[in-house]
C-alpha positions as CSV (number, residue, x, y, z in Angstrom):
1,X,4.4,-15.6,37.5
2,X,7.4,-17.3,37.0
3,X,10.0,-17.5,34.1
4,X,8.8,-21.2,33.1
5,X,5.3,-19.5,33.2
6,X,5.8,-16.4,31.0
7,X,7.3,-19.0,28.7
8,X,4.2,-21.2,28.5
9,X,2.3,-17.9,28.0
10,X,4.4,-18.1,24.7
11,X,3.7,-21.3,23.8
12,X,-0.3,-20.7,23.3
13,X,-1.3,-22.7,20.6
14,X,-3.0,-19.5,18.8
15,X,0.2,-17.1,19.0
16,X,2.0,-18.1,15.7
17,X,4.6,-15.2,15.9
18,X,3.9,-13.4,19.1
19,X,5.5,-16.8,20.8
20,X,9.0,-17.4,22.1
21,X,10.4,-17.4,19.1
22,X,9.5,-13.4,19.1
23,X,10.8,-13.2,22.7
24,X,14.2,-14.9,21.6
25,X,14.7,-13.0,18.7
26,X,14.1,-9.9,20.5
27,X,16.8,-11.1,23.6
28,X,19.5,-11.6,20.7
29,X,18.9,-8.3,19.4
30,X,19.7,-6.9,22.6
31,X,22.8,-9.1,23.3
32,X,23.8,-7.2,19.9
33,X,22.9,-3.9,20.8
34,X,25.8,-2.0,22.2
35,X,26.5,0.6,25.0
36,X,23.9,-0.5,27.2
37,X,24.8,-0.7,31.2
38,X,24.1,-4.0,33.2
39,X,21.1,-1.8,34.4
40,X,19.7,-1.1,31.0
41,X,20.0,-4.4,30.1
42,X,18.2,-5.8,32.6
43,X,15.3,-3.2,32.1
44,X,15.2,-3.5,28.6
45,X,15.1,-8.0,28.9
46,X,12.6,-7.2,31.1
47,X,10.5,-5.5,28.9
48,X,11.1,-7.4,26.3
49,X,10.1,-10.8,28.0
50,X,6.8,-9.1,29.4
51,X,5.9,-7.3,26.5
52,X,3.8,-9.5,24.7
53,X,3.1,-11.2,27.8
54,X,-0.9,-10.8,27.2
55,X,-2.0,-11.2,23.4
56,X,-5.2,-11.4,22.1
57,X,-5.3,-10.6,18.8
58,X,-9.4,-9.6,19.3
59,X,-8.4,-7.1,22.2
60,X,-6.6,-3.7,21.9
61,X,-5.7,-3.3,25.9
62,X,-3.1,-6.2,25.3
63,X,-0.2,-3.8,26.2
64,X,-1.7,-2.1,28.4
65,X,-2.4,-5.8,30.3
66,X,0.7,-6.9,29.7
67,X,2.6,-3.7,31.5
68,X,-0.1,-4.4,34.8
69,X,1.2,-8.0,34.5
70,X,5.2,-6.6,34.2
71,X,4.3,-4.3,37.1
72,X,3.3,-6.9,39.6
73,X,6.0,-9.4,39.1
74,X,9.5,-7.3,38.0
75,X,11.5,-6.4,40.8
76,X,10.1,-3.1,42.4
77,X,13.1,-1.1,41.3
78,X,12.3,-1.9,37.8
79,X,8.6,-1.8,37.7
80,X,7.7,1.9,36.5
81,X,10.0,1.6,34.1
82,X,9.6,-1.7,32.2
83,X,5.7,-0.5,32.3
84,X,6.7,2.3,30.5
85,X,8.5,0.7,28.0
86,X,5.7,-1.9,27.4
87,X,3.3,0.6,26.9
88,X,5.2,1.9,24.3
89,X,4.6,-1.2,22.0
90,X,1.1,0.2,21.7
91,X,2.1,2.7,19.3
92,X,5.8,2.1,18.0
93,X,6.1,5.9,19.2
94,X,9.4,7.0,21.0
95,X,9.5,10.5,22.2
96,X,12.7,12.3,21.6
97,X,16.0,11.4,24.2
98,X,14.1,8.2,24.7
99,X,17.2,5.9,24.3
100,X,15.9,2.9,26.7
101,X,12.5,3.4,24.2
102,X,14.4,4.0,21.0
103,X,16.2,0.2,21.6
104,X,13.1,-1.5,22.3
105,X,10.8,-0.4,19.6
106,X,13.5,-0.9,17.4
107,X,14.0,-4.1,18.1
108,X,10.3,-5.1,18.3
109,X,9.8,-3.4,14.7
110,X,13.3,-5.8,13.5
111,X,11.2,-8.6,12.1
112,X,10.4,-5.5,9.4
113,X,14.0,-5.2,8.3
114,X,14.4,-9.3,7.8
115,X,15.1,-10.8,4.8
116,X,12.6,-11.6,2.2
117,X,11.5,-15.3,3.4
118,X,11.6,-14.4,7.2
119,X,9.7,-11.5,6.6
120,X,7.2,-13.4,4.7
121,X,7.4,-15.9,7.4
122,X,6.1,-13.3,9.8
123,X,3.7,-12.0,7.5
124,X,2.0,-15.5,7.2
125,X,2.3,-15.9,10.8
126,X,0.7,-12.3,11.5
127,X,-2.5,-13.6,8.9
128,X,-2.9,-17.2,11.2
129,X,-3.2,-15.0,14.5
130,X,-5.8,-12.7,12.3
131,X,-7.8,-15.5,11.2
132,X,-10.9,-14.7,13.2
133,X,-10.8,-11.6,10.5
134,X,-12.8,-11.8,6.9
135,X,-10.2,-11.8,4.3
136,X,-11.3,-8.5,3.2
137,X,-11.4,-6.5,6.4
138,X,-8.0,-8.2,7.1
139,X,-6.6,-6.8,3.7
140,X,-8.0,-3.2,4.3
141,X,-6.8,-3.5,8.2
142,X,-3.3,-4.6,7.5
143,X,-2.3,-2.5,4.8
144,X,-3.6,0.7,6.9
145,X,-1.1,-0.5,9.6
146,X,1.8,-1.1,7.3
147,X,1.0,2.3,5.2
148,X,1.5,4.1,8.6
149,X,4.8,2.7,9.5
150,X,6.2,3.2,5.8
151,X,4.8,6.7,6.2
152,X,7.2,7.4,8.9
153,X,10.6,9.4,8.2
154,X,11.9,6.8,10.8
155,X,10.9,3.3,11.2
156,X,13.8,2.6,13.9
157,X,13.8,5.0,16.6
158,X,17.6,3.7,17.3
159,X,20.0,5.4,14.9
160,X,21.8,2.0,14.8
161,X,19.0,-0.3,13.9
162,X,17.9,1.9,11.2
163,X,20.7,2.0,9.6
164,X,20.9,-1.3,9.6
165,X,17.5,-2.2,8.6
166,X,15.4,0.6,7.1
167,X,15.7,0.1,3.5
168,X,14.8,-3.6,4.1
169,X,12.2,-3.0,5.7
170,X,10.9,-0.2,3.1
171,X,10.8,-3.0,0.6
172,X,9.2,-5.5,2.8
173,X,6.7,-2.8,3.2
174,X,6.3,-2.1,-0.1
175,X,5.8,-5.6,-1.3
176,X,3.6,-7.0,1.2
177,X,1.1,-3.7,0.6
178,X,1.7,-4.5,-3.3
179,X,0.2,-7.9,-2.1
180,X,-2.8,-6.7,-0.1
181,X,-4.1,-4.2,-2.7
């Protein structure tokens, strides 16, 4: 699978935020992120391109899938690891001294930390890839995902990220649960 592929993979007509768009934001948050070797970065765009790289919204294997994709097509050296990283998006959790983790599901949680109208940009966005879901079942669904990240202690694995974003993304929290119950 090429580049131009993965891209098109994007560009489904039914992904309404897990698109390029997604992708690009993620690749400037990791232009930003600082400290990181030539290798790391590599690793971590890899990841980061491949990581949504299966998405159906009525599977729950899509990272799973989309590691198995990574794994045959990222350069052998970089396989187990980007795989490993992918596989991480699953469950937003980094185990400790995880720094390569910490940065990625950091900066796949960012749209969290966004201000107000990108954030309920994303939110909308979220509902139209949901919209096989009742309105009721989406409601209860949604706010039990949201309630579980706002229960964490830490949202951001990465030191820097949550300090940059964590009380935003408290509120944002906050007020789209306010909006679902």
């Amino acid at each position: 699978m090429t580049r131009d592929e993965l891209a098109a993979a994007y560009a489904a007509p039914a992904r309404h935020y897990h698109n390029l768009a997604h992708i690009e934001d993620c690749l400037a948050a990791l232009a930003r992120a600082e400290g990181l070797s030539a290798a790391e970065r590599e690793t971590l765009s890899e990841a980061i391109w491949w990581h949504d790289a299966v998405y159906d919204p009525t599977r729950t294997d899509n990272e799973e899938r989309s590691a198995e994709l990574a794994e045959q097509h990222v350069r052998a050296e970089l396989r187990q690891e980007v795989g490993r990283l992918i596989r991480l998006t699953k469950t937003h959790d980094v185990p400790p001294g995880d720094r390569l983790g910490a940065i990625l599901i950091s900066i796949d949680l960012s749209i969290l930390g966004a201000d107000n109208a990108r954030y309920d940009a994303y939110e909308a966005a979220i509902r139209r890839e949901f919209s096989h879901v009742a309105e009721d079942d989406y409601r209860a669904g949604r706010a039990r995902v949201l309630r579980r990240f706002a229960a964490r202690e830490v949202i951001f694995p990465d030191p820097v990220f949550a300090a940059s974003f964590d009380r935003q993304a408290r509120a944002n929290l906050a007020r789209e649960l306010a909006k679902l119950s």
